[in-house]
C-alpha positions in Angstrom: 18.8 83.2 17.4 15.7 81.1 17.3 13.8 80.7 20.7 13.9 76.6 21.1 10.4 74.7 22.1 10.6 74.4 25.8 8.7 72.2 27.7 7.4 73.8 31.0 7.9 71.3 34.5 6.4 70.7 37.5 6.5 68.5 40.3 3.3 66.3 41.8 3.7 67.0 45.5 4.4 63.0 45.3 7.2 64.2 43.6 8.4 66.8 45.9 7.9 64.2 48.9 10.2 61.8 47.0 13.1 64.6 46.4 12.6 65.7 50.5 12.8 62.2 51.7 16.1 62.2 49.4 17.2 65.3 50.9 16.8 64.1 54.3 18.7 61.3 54.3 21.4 63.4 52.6 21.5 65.6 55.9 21.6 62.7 58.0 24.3 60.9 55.6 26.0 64.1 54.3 25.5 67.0 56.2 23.1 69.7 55.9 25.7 71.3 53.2 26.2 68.7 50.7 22.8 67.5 51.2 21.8 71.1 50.0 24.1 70.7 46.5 23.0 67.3 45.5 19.4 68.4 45.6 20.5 72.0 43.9 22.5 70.2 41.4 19.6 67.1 41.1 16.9 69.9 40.6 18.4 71.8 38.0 19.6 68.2 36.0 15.4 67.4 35.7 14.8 70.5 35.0 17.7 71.0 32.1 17.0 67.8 30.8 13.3 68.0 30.6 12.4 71.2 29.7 14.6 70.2 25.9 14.0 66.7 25.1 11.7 64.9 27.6 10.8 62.7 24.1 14.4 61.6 24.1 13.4 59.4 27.5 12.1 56.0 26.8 9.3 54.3 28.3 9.2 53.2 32.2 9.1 49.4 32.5 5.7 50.3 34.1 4.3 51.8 31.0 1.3 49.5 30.3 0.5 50.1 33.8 -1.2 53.3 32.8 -3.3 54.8 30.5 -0.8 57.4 29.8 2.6 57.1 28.8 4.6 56.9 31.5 8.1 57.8 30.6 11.4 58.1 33.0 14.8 59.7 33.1 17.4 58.0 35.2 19.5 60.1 36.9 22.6 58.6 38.9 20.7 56.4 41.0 17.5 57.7 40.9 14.4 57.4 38.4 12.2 60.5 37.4 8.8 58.7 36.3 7.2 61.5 34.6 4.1 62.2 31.9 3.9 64.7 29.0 0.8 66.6 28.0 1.2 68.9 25.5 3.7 71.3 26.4 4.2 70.3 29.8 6.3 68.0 31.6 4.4 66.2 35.0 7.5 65.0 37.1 5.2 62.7 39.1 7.7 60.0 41.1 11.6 60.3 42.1 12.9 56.8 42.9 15.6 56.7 44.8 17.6 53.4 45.7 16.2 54.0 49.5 12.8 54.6 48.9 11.8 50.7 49.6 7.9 51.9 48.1 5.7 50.5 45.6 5.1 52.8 42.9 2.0 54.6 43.8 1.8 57.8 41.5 -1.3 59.2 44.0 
């Protein structure tokens, strides 16, 4: 079997904050225990899904924004903003539908 091209991830601490925030309301909403799958189950989906074929995702709306390409994978409700360089895959925003924020990528 032929070892695939795999694109390594990580997550801006921007990034991290988003999928917290997320998580928190999910305790408050969910409980502690469901709140503890979704972000399981949503962690392992960017990380599946971008690690293969982070090409496959089309431009963000706020693209010409940035001097990069600025690319997103929608998930459910939420948007992954993210960046590729070389073989790496920069997760750098998770919009959720209760984040109420600008985009700010700092």
């Amino acid at each position: 079997m032929q070892n695939e091209s795999r694109f390594d991830v990580r997550y801006s601490p921007r990034a991290r904050r988003d999928l917290q925030a997320s998580y928190e309301w999910g305790v408050e909403n969910w409980g502690r225990e469901q709140a503890e799958n979704w972000l399981r189950q949503m962690d392992e989906l960017i990380i599946k899904r971008l690690s293969f074929i982070p090409l496959a995702c089309p431009l963000a709306p706020e693209n010409s924004d940035f001097e990069f390409e600025l690319r997103q994978l929608v998930v459910h409700r939420y948007r992954i903003l993210f960046r590729i360089f070389e073989e790496t895959v920069f997760v750098l925003r998770i919009r959720g539908p209760f984040s109420g924020e600008s985009l700010d990528l700092e």
